[in-house]
N, C-alpha and C positions, 0 to 999 in steps of 0.2 A: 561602537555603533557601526553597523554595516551600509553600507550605500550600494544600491545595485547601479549597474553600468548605463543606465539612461539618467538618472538620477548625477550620475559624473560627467557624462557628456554636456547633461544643459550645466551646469555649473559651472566648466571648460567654459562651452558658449558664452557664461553671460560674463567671465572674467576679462574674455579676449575674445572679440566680435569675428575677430579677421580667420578664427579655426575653425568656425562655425562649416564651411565649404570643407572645409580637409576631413574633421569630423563626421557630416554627413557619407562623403565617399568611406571614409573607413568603416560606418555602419551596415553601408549599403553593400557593401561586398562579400560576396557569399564563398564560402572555400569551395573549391568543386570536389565533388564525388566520386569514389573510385565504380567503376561499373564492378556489377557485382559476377564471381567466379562462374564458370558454366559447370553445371553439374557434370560430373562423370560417369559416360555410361558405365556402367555395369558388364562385368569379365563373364563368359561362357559360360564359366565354371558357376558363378553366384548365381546365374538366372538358374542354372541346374539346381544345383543345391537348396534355392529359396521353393523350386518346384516339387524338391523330394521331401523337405522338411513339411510344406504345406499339407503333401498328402499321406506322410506318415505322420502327424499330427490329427488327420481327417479320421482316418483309419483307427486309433485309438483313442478317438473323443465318444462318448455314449450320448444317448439320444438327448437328455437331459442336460448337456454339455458341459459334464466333467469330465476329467481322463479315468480312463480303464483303471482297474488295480495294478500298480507299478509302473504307472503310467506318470505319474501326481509328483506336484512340489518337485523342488531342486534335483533327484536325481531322474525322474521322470522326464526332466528337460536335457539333462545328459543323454539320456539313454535316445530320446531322437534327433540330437544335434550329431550324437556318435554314427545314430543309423542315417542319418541324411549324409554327413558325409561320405560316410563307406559305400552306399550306393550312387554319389555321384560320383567317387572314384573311379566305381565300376563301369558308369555310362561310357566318361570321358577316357579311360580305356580302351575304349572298343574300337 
């Protein structure tokens, strides 16, 4: 038989009157929260890269908005993730 934890607390309480005060303060306190991480801006390079990927992605999608032929499925995603990089190579080269 399982007893959840309010259901032990008044039990506590009605065995030993005098816990009743210690019980409440240990209900009542709350753990505190870690503040949450700040996000990290984004490197030269990724802003480049997310920019070159976007518009050779733009560039081989059809009106209809599928990709061109050899554009499609898994290596279709290679083939722009490889041309995105090598032209932001080129950028950040310059």
């Amino acid at each position: 038989m399982a007893i959840s934890n309010d259901q032990l607390l008044a039990l506590l309480g009605a065995m030993n009157p005098e816990l009743v005060p210690v019980l409440a303060l240990l209900t009542s306190q709350e753990e505190p929260q870690e503040a949450p991480k700040p996000k990290r801006k984004p490197s030269a390079y990724n802003r480049a890269y997310s920019r070159n990927y976007k518009a050779i992605k733009a560039k081989h999608t059809l009106k209809n908005g599928k990709m061109a032929k050899g554009w499609s499925g898994k290596k279709g995603h290679m083939r722009i993730l490889e041309a995105a990089h090598k032209q932001t190579r080129k950028e950040m080269n310059k």
